[in-house]
C-alpha positions in Angstrom: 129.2 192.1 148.3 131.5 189.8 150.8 129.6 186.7 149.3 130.0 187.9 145.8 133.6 188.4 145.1 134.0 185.1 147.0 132.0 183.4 144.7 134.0 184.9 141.7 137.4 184.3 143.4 136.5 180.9 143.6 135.4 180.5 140.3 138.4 182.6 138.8 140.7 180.6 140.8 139.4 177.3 139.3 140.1 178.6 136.0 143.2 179.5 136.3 144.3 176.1 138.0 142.9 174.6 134.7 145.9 176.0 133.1 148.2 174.5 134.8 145.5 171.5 134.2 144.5 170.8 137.8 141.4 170.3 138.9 139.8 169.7 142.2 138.7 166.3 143.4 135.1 165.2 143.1 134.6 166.0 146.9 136.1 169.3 146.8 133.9 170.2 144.0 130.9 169.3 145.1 131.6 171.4 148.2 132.5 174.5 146.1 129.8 173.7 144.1 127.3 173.6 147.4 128.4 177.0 148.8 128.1 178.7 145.6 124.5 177.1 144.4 122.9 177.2 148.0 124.6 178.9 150.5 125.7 182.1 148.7 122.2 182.6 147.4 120.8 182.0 150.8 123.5 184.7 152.1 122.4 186.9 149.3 118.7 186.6 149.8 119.6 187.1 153.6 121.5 190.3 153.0 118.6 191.4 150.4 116.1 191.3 153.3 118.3 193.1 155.9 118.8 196.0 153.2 115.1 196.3 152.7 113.7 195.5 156.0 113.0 199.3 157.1 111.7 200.2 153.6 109.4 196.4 153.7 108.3 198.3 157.3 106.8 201.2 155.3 105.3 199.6 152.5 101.6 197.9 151.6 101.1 194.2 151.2 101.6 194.1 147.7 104.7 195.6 147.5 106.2 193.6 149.8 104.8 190.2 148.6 106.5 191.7 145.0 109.7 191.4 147.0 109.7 187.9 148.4 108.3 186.6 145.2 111.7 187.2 143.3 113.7 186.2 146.7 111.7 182.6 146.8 112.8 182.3 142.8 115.9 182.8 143.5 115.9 180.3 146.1 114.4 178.1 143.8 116.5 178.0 140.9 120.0 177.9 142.9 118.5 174.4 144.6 117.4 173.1 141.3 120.7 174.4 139.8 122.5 172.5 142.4 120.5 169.2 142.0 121.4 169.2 138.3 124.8 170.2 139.7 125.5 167.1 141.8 123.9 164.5 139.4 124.6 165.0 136.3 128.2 166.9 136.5 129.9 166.0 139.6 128.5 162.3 140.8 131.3 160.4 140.5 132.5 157.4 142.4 136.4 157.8 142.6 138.8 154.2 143.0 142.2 153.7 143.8 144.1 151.3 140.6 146.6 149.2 141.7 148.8 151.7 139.9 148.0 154.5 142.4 145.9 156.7 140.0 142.2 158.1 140.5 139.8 155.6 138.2 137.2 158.1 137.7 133.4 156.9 137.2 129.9 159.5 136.0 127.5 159.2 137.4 125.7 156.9 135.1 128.8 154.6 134.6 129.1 155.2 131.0 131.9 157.4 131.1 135.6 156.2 132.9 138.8 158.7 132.9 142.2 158.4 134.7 143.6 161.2 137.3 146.8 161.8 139.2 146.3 162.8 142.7 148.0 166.4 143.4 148.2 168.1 147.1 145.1 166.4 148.7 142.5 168.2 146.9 143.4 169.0 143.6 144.2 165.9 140.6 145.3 166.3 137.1 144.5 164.0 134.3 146.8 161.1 133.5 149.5 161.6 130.9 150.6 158.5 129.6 153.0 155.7 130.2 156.5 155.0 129.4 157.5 153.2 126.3 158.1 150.8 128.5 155.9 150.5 130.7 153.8 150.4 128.3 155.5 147.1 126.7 155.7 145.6 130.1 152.0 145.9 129.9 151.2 144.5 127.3 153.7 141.9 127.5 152.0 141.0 130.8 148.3 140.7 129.4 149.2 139.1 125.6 152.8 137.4 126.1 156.7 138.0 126.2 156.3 137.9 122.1 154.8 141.3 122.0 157.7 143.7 120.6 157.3 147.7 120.4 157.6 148.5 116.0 157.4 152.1 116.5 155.5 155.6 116.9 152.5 156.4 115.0 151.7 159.8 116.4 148.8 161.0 118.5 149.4 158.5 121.4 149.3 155.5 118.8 152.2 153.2 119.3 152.6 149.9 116.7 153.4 146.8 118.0 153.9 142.9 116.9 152.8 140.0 118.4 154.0 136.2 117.7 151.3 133.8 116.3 150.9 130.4 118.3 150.5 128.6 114.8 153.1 126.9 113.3 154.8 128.9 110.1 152.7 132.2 110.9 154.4 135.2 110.8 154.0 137.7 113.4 151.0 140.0 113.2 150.8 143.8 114.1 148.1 145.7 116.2 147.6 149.3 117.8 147.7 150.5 121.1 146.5 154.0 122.6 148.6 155.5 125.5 145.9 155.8 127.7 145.3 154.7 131.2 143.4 151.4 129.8 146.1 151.0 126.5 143.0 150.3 124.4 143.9 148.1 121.2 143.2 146.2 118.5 144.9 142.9 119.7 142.3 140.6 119.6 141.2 142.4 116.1 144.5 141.6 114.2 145.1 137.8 116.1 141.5 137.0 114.9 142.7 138.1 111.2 145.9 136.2 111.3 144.0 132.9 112.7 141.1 133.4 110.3 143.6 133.8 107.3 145.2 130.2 108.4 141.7 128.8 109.4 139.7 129.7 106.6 142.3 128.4 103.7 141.7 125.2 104.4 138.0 125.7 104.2 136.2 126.0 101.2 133.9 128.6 101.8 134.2 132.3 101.5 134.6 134.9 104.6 135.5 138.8 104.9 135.5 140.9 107.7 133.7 144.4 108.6 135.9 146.9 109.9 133.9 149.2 112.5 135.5 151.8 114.7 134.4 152.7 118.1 134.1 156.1 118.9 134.9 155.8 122.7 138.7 154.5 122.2 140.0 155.1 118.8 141.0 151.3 117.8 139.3 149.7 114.8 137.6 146.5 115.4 136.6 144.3 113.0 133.8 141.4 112.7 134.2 138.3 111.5 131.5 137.6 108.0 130.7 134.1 107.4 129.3 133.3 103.9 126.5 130.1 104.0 124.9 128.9 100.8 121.6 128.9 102.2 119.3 126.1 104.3 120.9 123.1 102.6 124.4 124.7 103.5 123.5 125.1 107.2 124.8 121.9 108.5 128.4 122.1 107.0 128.3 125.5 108.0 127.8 124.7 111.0 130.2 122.2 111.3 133.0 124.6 110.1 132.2 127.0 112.9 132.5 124.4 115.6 136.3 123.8 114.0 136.7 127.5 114.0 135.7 127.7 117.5 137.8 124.7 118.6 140.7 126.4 116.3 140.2 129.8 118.6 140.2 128.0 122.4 143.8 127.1 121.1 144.9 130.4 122.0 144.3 130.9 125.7 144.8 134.6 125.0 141.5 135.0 124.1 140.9 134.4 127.6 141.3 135.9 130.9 140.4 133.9 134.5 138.9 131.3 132.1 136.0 134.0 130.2 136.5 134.4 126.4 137.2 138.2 126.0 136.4 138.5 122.9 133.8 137.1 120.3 135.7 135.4 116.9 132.2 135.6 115.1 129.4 138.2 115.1 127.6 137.8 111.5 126.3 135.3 108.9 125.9 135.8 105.2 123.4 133.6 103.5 123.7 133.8 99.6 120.7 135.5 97.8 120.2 137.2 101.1 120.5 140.3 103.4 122.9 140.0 106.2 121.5 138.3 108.8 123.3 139.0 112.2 123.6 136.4 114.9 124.3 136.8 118.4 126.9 134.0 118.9 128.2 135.5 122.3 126.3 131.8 124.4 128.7 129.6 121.9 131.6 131.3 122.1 131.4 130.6 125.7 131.3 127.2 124.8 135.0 126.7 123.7 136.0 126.1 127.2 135.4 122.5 128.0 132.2 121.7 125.7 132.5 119.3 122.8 132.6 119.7 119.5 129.1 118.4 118.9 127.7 120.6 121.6 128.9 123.6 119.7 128.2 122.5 116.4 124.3 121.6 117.4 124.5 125.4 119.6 125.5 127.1 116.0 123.2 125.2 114.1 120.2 126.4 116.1 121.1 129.4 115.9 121.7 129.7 112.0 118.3 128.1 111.1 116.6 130.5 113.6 118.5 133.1 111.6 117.5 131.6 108.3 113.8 131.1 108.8 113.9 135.1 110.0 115.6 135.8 106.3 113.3 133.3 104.8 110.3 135.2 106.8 111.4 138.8 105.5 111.6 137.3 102.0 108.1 136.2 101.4 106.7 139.4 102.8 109.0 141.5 100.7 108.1 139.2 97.8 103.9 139.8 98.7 104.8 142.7 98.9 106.4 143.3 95.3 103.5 141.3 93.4 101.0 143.3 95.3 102.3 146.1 94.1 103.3 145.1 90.4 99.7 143.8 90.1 98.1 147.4 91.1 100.5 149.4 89.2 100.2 147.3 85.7 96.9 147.7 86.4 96.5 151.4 86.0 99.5 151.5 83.7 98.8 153.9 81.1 101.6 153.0 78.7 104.0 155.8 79.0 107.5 156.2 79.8 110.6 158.5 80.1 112.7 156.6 77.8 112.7 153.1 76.0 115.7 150.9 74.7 115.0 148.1 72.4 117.2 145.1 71.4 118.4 144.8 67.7 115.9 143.1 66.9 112.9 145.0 68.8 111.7 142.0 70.3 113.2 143.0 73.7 112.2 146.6 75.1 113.1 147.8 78.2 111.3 151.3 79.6 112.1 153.2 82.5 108.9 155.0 83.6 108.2 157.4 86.8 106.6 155.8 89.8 106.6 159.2 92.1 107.3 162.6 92.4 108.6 164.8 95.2 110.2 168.4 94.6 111.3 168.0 91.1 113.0 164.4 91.7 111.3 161.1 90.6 111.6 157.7 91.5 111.3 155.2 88.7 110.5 151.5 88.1 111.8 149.2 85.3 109.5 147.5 82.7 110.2 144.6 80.2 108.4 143.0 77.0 109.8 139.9 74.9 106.9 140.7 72.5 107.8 143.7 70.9 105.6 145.8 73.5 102.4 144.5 72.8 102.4 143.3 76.7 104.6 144.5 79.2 105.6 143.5 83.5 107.5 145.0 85.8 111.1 143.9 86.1 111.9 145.8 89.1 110.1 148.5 90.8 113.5 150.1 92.8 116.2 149.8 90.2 118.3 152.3 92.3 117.6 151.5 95.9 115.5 154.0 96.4 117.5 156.9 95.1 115.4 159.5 93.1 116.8 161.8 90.0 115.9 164.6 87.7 116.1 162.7 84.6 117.1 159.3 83.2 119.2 158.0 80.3 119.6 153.9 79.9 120.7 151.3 77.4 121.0 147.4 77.1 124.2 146.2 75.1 122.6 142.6 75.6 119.7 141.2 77.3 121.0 141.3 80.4 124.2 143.7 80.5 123.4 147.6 80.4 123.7 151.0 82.1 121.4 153.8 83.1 121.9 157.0 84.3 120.3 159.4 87.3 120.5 163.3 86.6 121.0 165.2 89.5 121.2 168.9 90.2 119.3 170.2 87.5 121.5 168.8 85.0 124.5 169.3 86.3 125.6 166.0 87.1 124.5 162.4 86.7 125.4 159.0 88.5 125.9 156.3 86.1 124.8 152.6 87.4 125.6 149.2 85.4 123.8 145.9 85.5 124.4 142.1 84.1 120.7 140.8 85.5 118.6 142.7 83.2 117.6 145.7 85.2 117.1 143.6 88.5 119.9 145.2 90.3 121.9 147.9 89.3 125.2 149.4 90.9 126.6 152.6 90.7 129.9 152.6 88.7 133.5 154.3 90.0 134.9 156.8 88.0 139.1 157.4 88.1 139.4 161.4 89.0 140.1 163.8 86.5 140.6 166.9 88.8 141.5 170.3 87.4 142.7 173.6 89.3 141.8 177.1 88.6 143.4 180.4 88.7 141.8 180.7 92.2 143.2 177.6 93.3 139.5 175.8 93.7 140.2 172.2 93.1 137.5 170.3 91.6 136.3 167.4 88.9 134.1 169.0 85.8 133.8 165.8 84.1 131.3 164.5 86.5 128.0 163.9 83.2 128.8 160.5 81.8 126.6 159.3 79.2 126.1 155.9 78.0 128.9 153.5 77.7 129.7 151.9 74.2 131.6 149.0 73.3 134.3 149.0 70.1 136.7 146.4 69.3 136.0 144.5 72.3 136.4 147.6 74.5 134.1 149.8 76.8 133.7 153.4 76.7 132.3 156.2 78.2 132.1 160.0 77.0 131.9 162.3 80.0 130.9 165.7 79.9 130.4 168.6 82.6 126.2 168.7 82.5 124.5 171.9 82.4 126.7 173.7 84.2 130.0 172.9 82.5 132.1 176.1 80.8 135.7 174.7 82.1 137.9 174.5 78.9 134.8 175.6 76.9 132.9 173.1 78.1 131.6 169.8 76.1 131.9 171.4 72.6 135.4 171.8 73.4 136.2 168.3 74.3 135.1 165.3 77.2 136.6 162.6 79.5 136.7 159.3 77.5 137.1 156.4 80.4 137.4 152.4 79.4 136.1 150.0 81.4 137.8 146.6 81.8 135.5 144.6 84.5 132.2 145.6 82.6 131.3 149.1 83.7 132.1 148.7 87.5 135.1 151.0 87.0 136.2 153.3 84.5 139.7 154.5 84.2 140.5 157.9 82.4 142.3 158.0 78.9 142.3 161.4 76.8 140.1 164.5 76.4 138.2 163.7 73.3 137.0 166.8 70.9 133.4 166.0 69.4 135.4 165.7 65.9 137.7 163.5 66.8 135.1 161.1 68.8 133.7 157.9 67.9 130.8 158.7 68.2 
């Protein structure tokens, strides 16, 4: 009973010091955590036996080997307990910071937090630094032209930073107040240089905003457009500027190692996204020449290239393979056909698979009034699947199509200009109503297909099958007009069947 009530002092004691957010240091715990997971279950188990001794005395084999099987279980599972205990929860390696605070490390390395020690035993997690110490901080790691801007809430301060390039305004970045002051410096310098850099050049880049989930800063990679395998040296040749143009700036640096990589990704026109790892170059700004680094990048674009090039051919063996076996069996129907004005050009979109009520559908073309027909793509939709289709062609090349989903009750309308090959889903402008219950929600979400009059492009949207707000479609639907050919559709009026175009 003694052991007991010790073990649950100890653990209520701990819980109440978390209040007061205190904990004890790693060696402290893993001495509670020893007593409690070995040496109060030995105690126990000890006690158990001197309880049952003079009974044990009196009793047949079995009985008694029924007693010491439990005992040995327990035994068992508090050692195992306490393996788990000490190497997964309370392995830590503990360092002293310059700063005086408790850097501490799991026991796999992956995680890192901050403590203040308290009374010997006990720490408590860091709070935060002054404003200013914070600003002396960061002054100290990126220059005396940092400035504080102001407070953004939720331990996010904004700050400013002077550019090193001549008639460059000053650029802002992010910090956390945490022990580490995690930003998004080198983020929002590699911007402002890329945005002087990249004017002069004529060749198009964008950057790819990713967040990491371990410290709350956005990061953002670099995306370099190349025309393709005859583009490769110039492209190449710009990236060794670019590099050159970075080592300006020696607070990319620390003790003379680039901190942080200006370029992570290559796009090659007519091409997925090939990514390239160009962590080797980058360590190339400091001292190497401009050729070095230009023949480093080159290698490693036409490496990348000949891996698109590669994926290419087998994804285009495998599309003729396929086209060749499907018109093969091709039966000659459909789910719906459009033909030009003058019925030379027909277009059907026909069902390629089936899977619990959806279907997948591929994209078929004739310039001979349908006496002979070939696949013009086999995935119009990127592999999404629907309950139904609607399409139409206003010209050769430029049309819509539709996917039902839901039954009916709502549809996702896609536009194309390359006759089918790709098509892209189109974004609607909100038309959100409220009800007496206060549910918020859109019922015009059914377009049909687009229409041009007058020069303009329109779109009827109803509610689908499940529409009854306001009557539902008898009673009127969303007219949008497009004005960059279908890729966005901005709201005008409710229009009542009667009063429609159509």
């Amino acid at each position: 009973m003694t052991v007991f009530l010790s073990v649950l002092l100890l653990q209520t004691g701990e819980h109440l010091l978390h209040r007061y957010q205190l904990e004890l240091r790693d060696t402290a715990q893993i001495v509670k955590g020893f007593y409690i997971w070995v040496i109060a279950p030995f105690l126990m188990v000890c006690g158990l036996y001197y309880l049952l001794l003079p009974k044990l005395r009196d009793s047949s084999r079995v009985y008694r080997l029924l007693v010491v099987i439990p005992v040995l279980m327990i035994l068992c599972i508090s050692y195992i307990r306490m393996g788990i205990y000490l190497y997964t929860g309370e392995r830590k390696t503990e360092v002293w910071s310059e700063d005086g605070f408790l850097i501490c490390t799991d026991y796999n390395g992956s995680n890192q937090a901050a403590y203040k020690q308290v009374a010997g035993i006990f720490r408590t997690p860091f709070d935060g630094w002054t404003r200013d110490a914070m600003l002396f901080k960061l002054q100290k790691q990126y220059g005396d032209g940092v400035r504080f801007v102001e407070d953004q809430g939720n331990d996010t301060f904004l700050y400013t930073a002077e550019s090193i390039r001549p008639g460059t305004p000053p650029f802002y970045f992010t910090a956390k107040n945490n022990y580490w002051l995690d930003n998004d410096f080198l983020t929002q310098l590699m911007k402002s240089d890329a945005d002087v850099f990249w004017k002069s050049k004529n060749r198009a880049m964008s950057f790819i905003q990713e967040t990491d989930a371990s410290a709350p800063i956005d990061y953002a990679f670099l995306e370099l457009y190349c025309g393709g395998g005859d583009d490769i040296l110039s492209c190449a040749a710009d990236l060794a500027d670019w590099y050159l143009f970075v080592g300006e700036d020696r607070r990319y640096f620390k003790d003379r190692e680039l901190l942080f990589t200006p370029l992570c990704i290559v796009h090659f026109y007519g091409a997925d996204t090939q990514s390239v790892n160009f962590s080797d170059v980058s360590q190339l700004i400091e001292g190497a020449s401009w050729t070095r680094i230009k023949d480093s990048v080159q290698e490693k674009l036409q490496e990348a290239y000949q891996r698109q090039e590669d994926t290419d051919t087998a994804s285009q063996e495998e599309d003729t393979a396929w086209e060749t076996l499907f018109m093969e069996s091709y039966d000659g129907s459909y789910e719906k056909e459009c033909a030009l004005e003058n019925g030379d050009i027909r277009y059907r979109m026909v069902c390629v698979d089936a899977a619990l009520g959806s279907r997948a559908y591929a994209l078929l073309k004739s310039s001979d009034s349908g006496a002979s027909w070939e696949v013009q793509q086999k995935d119009p939709f990127a592999g999404q699947m629907g309950m139904g289709i609607d399409f139409t062609f206003l010209t050769e090349d430029f049309g819509f199509a539709s996917l039902m989903h839901n039954g009916g009750d709502e549809a996702v309308l896609y536009v194309t200009e390359d006759g089918g090959m790709s098509y892209h889903p189109s974004v609607f402008q909100g038309v959100g109503v409220t009800l007496e219950d206060g549910y918020f929600y859109n019922p015009y979400d059914y377009p049909q297909m687009p229409y041009e009059e007058d020069g303009c492009l329109y779109v009827l949207c109803g509610q689908g099958a499940d529409g009854d707000y306001a009557g539902g479609d008898s009673a009127g639907m969303a007219l949008f007009t497009s004005a960059d050919h279908g890729y966005t559709f901005i709201y005008q009026e409710i229009y009542v069947p009667s009063e429609s175009v159509l």
